[in-house]
PDB file of N, H, CA, C and O in Angstrom:
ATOM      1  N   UNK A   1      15.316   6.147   1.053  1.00  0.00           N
ATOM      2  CA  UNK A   1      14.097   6.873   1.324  1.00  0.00           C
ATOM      3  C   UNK A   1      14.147   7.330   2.776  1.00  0.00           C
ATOM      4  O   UNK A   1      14.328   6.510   3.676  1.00  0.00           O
ATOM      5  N   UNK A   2      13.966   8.828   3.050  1.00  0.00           N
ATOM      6  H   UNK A   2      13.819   9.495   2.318  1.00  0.00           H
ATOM      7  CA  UNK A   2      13.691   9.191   4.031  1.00  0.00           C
ATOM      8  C   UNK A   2      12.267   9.909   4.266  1.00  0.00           C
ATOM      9  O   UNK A   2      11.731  10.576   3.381  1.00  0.00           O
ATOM     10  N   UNK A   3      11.632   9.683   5.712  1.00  0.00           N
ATOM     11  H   UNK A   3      12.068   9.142   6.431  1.00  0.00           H
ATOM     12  CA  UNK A   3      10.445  10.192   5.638  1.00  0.00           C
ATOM     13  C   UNK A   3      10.430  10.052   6.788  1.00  0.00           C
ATOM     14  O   UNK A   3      11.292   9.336   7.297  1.00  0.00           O
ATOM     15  N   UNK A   4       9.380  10.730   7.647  1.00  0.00           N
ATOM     16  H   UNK A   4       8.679  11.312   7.233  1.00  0.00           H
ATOM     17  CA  UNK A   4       9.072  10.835   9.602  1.00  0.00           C
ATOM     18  C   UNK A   4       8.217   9.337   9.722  1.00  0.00           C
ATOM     19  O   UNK A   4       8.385   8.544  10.649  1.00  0.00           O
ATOM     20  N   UNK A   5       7.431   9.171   8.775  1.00  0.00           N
ATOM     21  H   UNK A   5       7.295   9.815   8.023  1.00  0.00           H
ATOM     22  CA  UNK A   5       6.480   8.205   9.306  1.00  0.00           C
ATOM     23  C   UNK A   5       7.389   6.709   9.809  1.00  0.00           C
ATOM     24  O   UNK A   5       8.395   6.231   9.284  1.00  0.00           O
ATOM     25  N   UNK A   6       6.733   6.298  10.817  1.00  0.00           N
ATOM     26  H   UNK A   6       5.917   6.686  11.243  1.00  0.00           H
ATOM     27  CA  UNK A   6       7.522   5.456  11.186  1.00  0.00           C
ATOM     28  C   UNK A   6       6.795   3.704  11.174  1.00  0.00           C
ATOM     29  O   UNK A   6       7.418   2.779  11.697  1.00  0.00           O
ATOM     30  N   UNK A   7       5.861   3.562  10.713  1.00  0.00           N
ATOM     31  H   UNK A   7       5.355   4.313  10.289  1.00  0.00           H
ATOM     32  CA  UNK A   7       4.920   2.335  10.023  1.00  0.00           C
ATOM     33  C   UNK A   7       5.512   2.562   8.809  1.00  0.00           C
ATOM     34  O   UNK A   7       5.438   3.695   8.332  1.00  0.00           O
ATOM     35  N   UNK A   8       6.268   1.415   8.038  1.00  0.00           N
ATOM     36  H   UNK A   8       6.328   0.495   8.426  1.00  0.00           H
ATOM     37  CA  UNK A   8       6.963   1.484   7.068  1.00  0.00           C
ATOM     38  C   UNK A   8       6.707  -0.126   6.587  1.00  0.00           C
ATOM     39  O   UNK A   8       7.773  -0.743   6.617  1.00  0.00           O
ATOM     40  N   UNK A   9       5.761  -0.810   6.228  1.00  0.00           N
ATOM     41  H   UNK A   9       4.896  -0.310   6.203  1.00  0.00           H
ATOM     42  CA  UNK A   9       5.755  -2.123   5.969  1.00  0.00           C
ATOM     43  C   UNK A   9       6.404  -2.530   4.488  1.00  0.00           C
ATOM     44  O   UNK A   9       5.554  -2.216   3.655  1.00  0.00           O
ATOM     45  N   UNK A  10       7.518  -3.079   3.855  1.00  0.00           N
ATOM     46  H   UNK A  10       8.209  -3.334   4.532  1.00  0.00           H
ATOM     47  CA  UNK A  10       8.305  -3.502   2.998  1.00  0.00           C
ATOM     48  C   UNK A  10       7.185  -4.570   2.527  1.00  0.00           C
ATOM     49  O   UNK A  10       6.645  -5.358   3.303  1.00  0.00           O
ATOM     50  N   UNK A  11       6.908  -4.477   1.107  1.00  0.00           N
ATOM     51  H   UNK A  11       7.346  -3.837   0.477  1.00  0.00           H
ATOM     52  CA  UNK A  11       6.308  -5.816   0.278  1.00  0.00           C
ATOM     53  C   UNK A  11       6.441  -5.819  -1.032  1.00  0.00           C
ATOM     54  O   UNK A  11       7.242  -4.976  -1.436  1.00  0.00           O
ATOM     55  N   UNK A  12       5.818  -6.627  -2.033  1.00  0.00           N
ATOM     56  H   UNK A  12       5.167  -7.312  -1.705  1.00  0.00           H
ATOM     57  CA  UNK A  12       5.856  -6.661  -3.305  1.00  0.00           C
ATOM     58  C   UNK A  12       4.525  -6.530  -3.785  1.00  0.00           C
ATOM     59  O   UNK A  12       3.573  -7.239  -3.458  1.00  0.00           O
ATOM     60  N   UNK A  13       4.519  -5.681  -4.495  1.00  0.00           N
ATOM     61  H   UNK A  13       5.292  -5.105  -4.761  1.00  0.00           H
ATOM     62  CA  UNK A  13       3.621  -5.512  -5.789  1.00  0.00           C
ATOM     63  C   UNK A  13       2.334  -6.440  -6.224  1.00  0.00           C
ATOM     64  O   UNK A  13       2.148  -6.311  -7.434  1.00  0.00           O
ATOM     65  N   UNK A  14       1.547  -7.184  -5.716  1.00  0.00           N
ATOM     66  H   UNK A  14       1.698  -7.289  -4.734  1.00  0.00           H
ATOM     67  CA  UNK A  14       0.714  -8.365  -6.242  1.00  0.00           C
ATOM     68  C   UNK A  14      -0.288  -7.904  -6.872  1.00  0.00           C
ATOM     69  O   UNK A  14      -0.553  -8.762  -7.713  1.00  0.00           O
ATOM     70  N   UNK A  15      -1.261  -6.753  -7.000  1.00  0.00           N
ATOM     71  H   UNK A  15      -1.045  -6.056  -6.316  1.00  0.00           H
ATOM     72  CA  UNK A  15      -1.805  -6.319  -7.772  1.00  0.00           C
ATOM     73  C   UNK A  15      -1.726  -4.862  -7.837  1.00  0.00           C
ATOM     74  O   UNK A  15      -1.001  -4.141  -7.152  1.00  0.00           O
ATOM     75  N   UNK A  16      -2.706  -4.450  -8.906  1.00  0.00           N
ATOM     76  H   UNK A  16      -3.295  -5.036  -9.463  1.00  0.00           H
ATOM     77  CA  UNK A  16      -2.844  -3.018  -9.317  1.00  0.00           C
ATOM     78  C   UNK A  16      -4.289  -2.913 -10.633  1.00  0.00           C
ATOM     79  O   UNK A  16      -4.427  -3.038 -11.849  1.00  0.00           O
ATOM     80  N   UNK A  17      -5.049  -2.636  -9.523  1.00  0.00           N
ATOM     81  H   UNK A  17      -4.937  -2.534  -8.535  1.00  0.00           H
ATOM     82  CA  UNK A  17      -6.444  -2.556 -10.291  1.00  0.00           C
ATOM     83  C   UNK A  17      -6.949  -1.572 -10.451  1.00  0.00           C
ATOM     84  O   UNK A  17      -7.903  -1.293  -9.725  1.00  0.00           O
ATOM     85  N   UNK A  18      -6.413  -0.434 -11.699  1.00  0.00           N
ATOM     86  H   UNK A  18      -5.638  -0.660 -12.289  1.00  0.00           H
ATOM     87  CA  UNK A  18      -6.979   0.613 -11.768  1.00  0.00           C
ATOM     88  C   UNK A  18      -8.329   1.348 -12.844  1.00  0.00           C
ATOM     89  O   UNK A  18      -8.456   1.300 -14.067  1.00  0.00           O
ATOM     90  N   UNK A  19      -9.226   2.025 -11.749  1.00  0.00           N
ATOM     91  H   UNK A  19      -9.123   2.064 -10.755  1.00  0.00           H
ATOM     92  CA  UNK A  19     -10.347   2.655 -11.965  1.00  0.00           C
ATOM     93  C   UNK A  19     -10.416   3.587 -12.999  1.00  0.00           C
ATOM     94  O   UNK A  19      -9.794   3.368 -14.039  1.00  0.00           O
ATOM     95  N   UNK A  20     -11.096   4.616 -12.858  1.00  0.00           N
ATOM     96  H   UNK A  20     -11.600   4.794 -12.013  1.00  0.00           H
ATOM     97  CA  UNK A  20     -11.799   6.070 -13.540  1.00  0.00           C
ATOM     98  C   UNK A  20     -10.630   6.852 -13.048  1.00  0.00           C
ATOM     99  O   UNK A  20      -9.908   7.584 -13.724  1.00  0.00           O
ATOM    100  N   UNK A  21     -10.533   6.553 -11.577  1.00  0.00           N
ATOM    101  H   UNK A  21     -11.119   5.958 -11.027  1.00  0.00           H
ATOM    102  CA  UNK A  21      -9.823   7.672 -11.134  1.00  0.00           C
ATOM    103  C   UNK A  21      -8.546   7.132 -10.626  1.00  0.00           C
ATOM    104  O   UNK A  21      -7.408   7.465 -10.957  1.00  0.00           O
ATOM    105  N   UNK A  22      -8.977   6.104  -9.636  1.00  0.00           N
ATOM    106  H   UNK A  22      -9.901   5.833  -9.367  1.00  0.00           H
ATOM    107  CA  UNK A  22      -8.139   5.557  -8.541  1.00  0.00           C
ATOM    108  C   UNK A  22      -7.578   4.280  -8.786  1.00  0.00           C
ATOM    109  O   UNK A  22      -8.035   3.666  -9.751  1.00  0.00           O
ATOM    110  N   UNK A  23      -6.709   3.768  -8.133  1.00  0.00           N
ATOM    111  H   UNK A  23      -6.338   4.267  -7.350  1.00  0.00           H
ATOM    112  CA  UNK A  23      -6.625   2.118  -8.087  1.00  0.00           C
ATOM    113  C   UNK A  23      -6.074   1.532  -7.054  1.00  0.00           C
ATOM    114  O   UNK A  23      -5.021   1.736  -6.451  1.00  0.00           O
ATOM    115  N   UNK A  24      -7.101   0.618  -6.904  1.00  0.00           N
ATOM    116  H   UNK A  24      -7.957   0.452  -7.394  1.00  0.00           H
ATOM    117  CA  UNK A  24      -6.697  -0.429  -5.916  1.00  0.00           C
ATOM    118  C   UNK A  24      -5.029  -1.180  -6.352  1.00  0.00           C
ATOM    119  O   UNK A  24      -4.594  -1.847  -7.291  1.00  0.00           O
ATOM    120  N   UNK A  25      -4.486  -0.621  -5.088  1.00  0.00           N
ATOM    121  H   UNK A  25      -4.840  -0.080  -4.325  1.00  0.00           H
ATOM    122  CA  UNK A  25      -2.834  -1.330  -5.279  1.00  0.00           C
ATOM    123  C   UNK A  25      -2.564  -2.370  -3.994  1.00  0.00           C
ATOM    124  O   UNK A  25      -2.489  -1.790  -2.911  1.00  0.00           O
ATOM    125  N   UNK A  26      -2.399  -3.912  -3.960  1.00  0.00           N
ATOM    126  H   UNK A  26      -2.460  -4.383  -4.840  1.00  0.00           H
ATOM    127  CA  UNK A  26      -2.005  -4.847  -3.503  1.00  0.00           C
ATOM    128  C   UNK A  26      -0.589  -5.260  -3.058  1.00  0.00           C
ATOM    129  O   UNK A  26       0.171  -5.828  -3.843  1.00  0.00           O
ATOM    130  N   UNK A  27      -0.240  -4.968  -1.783  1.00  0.00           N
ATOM    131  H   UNK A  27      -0.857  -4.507  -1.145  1.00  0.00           H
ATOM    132  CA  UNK A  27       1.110  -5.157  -1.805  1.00  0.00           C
ATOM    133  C   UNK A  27       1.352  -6.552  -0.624  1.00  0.00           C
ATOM    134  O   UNK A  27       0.765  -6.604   0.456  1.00  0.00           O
ATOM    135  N   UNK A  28       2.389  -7.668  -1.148  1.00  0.00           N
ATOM    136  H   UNK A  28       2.866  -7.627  -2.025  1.00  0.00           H
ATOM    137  CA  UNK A  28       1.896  -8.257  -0.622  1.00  0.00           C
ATOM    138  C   UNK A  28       3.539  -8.386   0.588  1.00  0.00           C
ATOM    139  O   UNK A  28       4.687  -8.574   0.183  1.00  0.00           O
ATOM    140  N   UNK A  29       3.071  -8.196   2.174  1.00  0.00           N
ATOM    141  H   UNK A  29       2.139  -8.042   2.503  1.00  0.00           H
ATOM    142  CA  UNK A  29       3.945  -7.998   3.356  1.00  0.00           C
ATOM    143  C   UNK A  29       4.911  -8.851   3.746  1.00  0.00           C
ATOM    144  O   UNK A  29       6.089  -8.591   3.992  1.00  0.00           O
ATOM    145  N   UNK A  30       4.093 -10.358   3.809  1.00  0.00           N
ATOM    146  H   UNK A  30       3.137 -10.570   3.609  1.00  0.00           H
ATOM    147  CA  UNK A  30       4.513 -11.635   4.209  1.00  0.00           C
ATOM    148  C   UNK A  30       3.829 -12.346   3.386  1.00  0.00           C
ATOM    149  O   UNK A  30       2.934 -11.889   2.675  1.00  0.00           O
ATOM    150  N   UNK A  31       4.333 -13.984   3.424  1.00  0.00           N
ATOM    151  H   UNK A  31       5.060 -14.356   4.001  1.00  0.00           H
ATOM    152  CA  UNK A  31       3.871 -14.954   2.776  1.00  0.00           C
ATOM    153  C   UNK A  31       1.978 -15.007   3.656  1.00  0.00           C
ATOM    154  O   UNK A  31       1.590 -15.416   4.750  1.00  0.00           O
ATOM    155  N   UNK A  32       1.392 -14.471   2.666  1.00  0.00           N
ATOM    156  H   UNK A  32       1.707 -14.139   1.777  1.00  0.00           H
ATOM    157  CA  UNK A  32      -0.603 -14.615   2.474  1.00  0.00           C
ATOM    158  C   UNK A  32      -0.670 -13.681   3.486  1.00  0.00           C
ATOM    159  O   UNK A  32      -1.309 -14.004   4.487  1.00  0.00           O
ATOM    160  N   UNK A  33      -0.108 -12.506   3.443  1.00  0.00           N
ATOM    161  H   UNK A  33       0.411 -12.244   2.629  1.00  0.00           H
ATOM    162  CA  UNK A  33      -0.223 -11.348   4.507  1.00  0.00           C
ATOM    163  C   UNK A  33      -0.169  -9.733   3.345  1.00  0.00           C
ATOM    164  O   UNK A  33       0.804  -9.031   3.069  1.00  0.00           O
ATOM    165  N   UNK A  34      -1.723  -9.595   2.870  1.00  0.00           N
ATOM    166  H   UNK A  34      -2.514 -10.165   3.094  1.00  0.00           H
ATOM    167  CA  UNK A  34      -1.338  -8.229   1.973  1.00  0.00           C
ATOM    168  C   UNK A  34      -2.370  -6.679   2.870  1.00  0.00           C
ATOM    169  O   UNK A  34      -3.227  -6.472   3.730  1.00  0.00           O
ATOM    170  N   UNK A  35      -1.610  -6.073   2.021  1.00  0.00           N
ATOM    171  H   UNK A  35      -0.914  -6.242   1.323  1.00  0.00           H
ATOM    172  CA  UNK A  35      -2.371  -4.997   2.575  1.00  0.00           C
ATOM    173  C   UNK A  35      -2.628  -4.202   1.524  1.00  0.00           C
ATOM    174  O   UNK A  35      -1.779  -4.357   0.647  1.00  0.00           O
ATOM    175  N   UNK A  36      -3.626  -3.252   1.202  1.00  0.00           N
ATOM    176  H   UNK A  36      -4.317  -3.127   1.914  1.00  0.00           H
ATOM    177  CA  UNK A  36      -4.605  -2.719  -0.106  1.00  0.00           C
ATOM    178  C   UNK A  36      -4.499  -1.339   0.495  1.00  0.00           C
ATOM    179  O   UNK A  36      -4.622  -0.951   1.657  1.00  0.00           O
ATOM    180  N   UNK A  37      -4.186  -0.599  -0.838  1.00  0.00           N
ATOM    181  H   UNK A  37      -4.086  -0.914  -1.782  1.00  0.00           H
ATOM    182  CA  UNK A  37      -3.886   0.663  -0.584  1.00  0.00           C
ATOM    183  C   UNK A  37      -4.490   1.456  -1.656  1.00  0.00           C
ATOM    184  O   UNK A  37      -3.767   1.490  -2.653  1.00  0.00           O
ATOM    185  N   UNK A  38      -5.921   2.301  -1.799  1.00  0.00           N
ATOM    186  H   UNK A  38      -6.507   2.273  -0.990  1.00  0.00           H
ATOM    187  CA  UNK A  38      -6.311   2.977  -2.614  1.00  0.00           C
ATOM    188  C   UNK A  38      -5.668   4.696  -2.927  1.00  0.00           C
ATOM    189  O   UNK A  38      -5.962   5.712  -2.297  1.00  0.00           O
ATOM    190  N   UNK A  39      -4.575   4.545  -4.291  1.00  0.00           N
ATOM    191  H   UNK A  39      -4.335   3.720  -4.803  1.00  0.00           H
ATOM    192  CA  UNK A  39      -4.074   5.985  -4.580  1.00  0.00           C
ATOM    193  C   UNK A  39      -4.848   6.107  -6.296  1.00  0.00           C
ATOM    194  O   UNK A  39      -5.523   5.336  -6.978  1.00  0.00           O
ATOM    195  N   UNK A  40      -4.211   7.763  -6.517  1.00  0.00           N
ATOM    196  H   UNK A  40      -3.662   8.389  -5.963  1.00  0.00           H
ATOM    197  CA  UNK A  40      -4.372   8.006  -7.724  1.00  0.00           C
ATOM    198  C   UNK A  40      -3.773   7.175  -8.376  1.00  0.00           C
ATOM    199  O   UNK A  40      -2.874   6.457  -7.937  1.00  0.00           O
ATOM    200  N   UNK A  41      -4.427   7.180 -10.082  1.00  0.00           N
ATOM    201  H   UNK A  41      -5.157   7.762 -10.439  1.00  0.00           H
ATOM    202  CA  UNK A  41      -3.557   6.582 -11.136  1.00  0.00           C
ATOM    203  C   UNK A  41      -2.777   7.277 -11.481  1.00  0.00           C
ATOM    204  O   UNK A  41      -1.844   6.567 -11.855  1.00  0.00           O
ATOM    205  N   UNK A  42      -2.445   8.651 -11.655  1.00  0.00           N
ATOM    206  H   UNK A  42      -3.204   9.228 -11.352  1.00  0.00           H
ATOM    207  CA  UNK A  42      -1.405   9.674 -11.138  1.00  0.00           C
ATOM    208  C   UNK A  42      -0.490   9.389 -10.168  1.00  0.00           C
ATOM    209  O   UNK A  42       0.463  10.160 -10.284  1.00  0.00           O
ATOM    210  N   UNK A  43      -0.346   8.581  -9.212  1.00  0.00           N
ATOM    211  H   UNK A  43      -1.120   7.955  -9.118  1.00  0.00           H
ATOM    212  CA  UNK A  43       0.740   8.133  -8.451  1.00  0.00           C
ATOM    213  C   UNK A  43       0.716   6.911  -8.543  1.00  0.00           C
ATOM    214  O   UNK A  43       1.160   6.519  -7.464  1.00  0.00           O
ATOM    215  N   UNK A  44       0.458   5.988  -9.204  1.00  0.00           N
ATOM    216  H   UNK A  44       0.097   6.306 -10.081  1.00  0.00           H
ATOM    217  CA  UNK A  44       0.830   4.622  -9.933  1.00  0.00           C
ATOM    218  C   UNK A  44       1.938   4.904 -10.925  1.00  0.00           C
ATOM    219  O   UNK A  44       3.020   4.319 -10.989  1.00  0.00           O
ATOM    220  N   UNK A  45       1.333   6.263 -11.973  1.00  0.00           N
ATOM    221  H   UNK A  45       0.455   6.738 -11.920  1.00  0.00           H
ATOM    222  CA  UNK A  45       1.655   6.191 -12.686  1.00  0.00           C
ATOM    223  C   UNK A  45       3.409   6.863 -12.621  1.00  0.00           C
ATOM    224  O   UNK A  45       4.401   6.663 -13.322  1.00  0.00           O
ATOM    225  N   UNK A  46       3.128   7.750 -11.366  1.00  0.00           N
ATOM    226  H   UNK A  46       2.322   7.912 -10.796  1.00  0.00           H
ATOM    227  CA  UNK A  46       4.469   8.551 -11.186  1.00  0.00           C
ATOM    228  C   UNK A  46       5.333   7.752 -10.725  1.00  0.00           C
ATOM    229  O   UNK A  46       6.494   7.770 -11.133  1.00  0.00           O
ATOM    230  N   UNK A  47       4.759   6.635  -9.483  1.00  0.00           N
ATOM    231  H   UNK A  47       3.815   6.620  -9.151  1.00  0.00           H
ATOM    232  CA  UNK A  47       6.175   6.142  -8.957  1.00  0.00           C
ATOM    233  C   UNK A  47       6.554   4.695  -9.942  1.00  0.00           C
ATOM    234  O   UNK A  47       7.479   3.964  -9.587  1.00  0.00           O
ATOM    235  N   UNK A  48       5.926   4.459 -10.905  1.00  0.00           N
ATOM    236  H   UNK A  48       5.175   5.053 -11.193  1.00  0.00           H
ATOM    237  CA  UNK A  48       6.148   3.350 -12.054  1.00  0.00           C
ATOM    238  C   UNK A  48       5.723   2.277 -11.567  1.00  0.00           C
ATOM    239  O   UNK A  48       6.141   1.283 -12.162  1.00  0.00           O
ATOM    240  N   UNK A  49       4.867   2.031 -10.475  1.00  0.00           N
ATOM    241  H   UNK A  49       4.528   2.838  -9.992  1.00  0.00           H
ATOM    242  CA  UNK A  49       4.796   1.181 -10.224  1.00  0.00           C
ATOM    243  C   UNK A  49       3.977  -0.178 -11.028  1.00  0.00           C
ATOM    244  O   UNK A  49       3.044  -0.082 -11.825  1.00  0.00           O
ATOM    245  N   UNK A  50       4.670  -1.479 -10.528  1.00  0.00           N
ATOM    246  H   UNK A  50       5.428  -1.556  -9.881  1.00  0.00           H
ATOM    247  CA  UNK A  50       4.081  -2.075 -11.476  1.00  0.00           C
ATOM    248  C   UNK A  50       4.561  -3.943 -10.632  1.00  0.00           C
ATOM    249  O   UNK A  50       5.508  -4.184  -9.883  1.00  0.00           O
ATOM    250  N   UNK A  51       3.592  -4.818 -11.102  1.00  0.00           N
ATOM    251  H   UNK A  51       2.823  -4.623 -11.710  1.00  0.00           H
ATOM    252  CA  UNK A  51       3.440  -6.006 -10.485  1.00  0.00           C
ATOM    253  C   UNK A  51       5.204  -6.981  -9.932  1.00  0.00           C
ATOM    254  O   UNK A  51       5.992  -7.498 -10.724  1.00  0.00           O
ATOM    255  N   UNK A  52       5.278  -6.960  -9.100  1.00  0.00           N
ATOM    256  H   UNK A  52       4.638  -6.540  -8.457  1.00  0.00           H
ATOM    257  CA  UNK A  52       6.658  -7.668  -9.456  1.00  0.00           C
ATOM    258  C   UNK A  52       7.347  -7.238  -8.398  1.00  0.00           C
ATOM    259  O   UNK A  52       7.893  -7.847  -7.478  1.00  0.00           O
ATOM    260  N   UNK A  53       7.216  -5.751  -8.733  1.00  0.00           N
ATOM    261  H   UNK A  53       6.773  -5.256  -9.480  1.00  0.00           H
ATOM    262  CA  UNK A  53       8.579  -5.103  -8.234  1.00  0.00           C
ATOM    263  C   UNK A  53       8.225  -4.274  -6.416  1.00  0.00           C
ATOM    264  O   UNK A  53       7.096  -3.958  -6.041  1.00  0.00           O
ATOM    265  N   UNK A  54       9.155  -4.142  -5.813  1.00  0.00           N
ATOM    266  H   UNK A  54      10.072  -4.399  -6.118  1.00  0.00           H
ATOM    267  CA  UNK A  54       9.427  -4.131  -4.473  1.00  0.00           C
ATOM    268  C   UNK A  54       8.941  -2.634  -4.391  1.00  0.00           C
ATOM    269  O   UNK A  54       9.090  -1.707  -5.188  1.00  0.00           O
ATOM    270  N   UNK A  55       8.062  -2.725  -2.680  1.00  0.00           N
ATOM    271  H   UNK A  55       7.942  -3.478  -2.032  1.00  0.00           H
ATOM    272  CA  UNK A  55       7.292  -0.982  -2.336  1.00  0.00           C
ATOM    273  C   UNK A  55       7.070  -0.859  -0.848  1.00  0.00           C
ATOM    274  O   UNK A  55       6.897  -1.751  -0.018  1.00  0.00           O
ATOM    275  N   UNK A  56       7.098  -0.032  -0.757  1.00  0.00           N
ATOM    276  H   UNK A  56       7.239   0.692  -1.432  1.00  0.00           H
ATOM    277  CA  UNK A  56       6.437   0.412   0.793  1.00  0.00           C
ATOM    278  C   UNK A  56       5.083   0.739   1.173  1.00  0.00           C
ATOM    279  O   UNK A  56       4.737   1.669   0.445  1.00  0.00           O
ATOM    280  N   UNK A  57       4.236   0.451   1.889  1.00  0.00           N
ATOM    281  H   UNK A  57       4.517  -0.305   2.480  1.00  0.00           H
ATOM    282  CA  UNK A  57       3.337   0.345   2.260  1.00  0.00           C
ATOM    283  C   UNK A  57       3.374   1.952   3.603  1.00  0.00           C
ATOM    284  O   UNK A  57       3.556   1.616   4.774  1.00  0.00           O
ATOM    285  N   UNK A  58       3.245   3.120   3.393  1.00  0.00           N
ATOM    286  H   UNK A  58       3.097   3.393   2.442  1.00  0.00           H
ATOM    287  CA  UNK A  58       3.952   4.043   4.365  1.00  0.00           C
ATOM    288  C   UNK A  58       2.627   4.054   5.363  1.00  0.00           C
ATOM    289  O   UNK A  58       1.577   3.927   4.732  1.00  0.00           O
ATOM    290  N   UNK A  59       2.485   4.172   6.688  1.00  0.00           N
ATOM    291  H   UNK A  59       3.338   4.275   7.200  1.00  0.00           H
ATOM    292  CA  UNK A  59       0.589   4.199   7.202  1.00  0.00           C
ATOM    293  C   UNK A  59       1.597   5.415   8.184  1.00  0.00           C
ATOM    294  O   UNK A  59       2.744   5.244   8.595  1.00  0.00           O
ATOM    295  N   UNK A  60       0.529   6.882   8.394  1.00  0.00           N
ATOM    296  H   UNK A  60      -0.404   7.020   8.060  1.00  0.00           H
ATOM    297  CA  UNK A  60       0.619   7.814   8.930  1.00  0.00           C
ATOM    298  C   UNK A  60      -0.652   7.620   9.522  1.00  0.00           C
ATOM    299  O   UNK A  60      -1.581   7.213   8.824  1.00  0.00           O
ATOM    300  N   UNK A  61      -0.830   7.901  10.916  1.00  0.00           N
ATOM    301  H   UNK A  61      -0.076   8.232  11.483  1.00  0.00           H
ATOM    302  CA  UNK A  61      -1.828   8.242  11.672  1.00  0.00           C
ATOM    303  C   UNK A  61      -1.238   8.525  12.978  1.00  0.00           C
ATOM    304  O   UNK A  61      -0.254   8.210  13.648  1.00  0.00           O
ATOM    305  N   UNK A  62      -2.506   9.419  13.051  1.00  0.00           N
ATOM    306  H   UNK A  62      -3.305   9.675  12.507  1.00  0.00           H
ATOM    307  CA  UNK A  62      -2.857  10.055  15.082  1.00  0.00           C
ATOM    308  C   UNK A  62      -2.935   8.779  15.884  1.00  0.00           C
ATOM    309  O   UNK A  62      -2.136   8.616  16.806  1.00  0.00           O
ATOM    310  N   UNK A  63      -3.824   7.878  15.603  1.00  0.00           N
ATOM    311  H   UNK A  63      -4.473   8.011  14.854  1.00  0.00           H
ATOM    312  CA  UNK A  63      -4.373   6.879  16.227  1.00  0.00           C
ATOM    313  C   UNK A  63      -5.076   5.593  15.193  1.00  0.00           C
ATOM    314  O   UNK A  63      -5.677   5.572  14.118  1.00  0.00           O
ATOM    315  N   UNK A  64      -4.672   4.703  16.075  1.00  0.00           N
ATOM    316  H   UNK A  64      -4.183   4.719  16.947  1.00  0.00           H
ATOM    317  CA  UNK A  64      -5.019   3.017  15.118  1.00  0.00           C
ATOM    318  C   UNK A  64      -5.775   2.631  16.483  1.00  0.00           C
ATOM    319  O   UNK A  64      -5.125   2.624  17.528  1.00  0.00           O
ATOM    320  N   UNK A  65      -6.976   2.350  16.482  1.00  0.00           N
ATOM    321  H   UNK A  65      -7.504   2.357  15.633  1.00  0.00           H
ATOM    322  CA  UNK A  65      -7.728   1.715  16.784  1.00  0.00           C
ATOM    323  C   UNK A  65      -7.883  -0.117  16.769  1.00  0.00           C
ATOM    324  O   UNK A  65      -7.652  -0.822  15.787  1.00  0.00           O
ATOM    325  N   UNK A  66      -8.279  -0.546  17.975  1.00  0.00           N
ATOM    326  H   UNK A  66      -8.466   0.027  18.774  1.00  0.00           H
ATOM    327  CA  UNK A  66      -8.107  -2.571  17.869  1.00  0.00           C
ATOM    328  C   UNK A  66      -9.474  -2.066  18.371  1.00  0.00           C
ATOM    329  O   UNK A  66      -9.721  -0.968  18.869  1.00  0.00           O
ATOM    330  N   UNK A  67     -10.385  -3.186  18.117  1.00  0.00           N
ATOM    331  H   UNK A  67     -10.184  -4.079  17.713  1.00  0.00           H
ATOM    332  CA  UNK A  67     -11.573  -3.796  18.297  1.00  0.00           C
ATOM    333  C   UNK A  67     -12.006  -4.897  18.583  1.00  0.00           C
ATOM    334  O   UNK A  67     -11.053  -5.586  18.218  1.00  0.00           O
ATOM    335  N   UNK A  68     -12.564  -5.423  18.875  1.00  0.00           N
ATOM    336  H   UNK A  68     -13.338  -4.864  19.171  1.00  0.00           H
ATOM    337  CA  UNK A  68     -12.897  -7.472  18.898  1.00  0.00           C
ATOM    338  C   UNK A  68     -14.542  -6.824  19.190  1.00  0.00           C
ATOM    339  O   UNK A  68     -15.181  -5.843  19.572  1.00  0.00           O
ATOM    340  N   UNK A  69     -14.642  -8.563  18.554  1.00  0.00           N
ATOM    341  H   UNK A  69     -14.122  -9.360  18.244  1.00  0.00           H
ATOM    342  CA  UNK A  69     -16.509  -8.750  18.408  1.00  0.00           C
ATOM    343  C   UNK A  69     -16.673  -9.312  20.301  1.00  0.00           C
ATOM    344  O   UNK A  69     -15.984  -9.746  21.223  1.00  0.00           O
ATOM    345  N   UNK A  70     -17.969  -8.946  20.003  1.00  0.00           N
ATOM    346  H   UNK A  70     -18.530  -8.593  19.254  1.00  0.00           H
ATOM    347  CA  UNK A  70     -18.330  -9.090  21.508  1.00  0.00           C
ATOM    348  C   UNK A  70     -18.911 -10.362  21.703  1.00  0.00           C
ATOM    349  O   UNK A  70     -19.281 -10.707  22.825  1.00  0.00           O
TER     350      UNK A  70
END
């Protein structure tokens, strides 16, 4: 896989909870470290994805923002 974006987090598959439209997809990074990624069921359905099996997590942005409570 080639692509510009350069946030590329490697995980597995732990869920896939799909909607009307959309579905919540669970990928999990590290051991109790996941990250949730809402796509079409149209691109669930295209890239086959499915519980188990190994994915990329791709994050494109201008800017990522940190915060802390005051």
């Amino acid at each position: 896989m080639k692509i510009s974006a350069r946030n590329r987090l490697a995980g597995i598959v732990r869920r896939i909870q799909p909607g009307a439209v959309n579905a919540e997809v669970t990928l999990e990074i590290a051991p109790g470290i996941e990250v949730v990624s809402i796509v079409t069921n149209d691109a669930v359905e295209e890239l086959a994805l499915t519980v188990g099996e190994r994915a990329y997590a791709v994050i494109k942005a201008s800017s990522v923002m940190i915060g802390i409570d005051d």
